[in-house]
C-alpha positions as CSV (number, residue, x, y, z in Angstrom):
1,X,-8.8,-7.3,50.2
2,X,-9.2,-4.0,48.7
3,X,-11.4,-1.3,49.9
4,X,-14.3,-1.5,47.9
5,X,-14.8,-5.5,48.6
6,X,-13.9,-4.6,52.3
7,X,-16.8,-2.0,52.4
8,X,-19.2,-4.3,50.2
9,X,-18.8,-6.5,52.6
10,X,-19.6,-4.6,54.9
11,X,-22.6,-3.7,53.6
12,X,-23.4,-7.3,52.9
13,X,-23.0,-7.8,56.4
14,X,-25.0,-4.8,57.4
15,X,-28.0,-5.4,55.0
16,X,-28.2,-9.4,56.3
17,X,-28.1,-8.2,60.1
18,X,-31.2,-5.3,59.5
19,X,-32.9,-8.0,57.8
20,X,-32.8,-10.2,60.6
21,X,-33.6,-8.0,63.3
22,X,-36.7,-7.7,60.8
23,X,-37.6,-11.0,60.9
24,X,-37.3,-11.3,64.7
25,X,-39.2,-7.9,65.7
26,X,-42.3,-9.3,63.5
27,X,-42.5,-12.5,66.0
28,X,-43.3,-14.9,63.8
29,X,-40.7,-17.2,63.9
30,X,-40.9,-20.3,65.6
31,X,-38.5,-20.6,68.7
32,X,-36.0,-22.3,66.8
33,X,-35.6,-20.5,63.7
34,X,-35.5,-17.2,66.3
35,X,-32.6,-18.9,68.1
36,X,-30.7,-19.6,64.7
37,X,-31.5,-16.0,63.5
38,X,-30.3,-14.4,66.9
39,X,-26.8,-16.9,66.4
40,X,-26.2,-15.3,62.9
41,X,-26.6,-12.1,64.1
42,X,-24.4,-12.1,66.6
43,X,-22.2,-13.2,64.1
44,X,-22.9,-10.9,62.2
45,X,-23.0,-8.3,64.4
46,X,-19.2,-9.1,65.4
47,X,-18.0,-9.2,62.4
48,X,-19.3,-5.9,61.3
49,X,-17.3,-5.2,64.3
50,X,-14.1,-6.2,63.1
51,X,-14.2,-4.6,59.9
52,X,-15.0,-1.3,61.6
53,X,-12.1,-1.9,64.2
54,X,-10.0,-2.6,60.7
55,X,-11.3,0.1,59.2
56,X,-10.1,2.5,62.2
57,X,-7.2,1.3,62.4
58,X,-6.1,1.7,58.9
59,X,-6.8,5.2,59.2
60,X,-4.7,5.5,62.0
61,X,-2.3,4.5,59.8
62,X,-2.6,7.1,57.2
63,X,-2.7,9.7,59.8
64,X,0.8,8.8,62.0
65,X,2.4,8.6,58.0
66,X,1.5,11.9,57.2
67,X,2.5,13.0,60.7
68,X,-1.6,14.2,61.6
69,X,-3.0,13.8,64.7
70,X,-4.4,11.1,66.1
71,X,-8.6,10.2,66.2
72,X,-10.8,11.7,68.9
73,X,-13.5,10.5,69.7
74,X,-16.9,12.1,68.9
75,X,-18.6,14.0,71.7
76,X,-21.5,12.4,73.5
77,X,-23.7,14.6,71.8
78,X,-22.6,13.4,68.0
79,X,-22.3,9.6,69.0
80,X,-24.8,7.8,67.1
C-alpha cells in the first residue's frame, strides 16, 4: 500500500471515528445503536492505532538506513 492510500486511510478512519463520538455525545441514540457505534469505534480506534504503530516504524526504518538516531519521545509538555 503506498503512502498516500496508507494516510487516506487514515484519514478515512479518523473522520468515521470523530463522527461517531458525534453521534454518541448528542445522546440520541437508542441503546442499541450506541452499543454498535461504541463497537465500531473501538475498531476504529485500533486500527488507527496500527497504522500509526506502522507509520512509526517505517520511520524507524529510514532513520537506522541513513545511520540517524533513533525517535525520542516528546516531552510531557508537547504530548498531545
Amino acid at each position: 500500500m503506498t503512502t498516500e492510500k496508507v494516510s487516506a486511510c487514515f484519514e478515512e478512519t479518523l473522520s468515521e471515528l470523530e463522527a461517531i463520538v458525534n453521534e454518541m455525545e448528542n445522546g440520541d441514540l437508542p441503546l442499541n445503536k450506541a452499543l454498535e457505534k461504541f463497537e465500531r469505534g473501538i475498531a476504529l480506534s485500533r486500527q488507527g492505532q496500527q497504522s500509526l504503530e506502522n507509520a512509526e516504524q517505517k520511520v524507524k526504518i529510514l532513520l537506522s538506513e541513513q545511520g540517524e538516531e533513533t525517535l525520542q519521545s516528546l516531552p510531557e509538555s508537547e504530548q498531545p
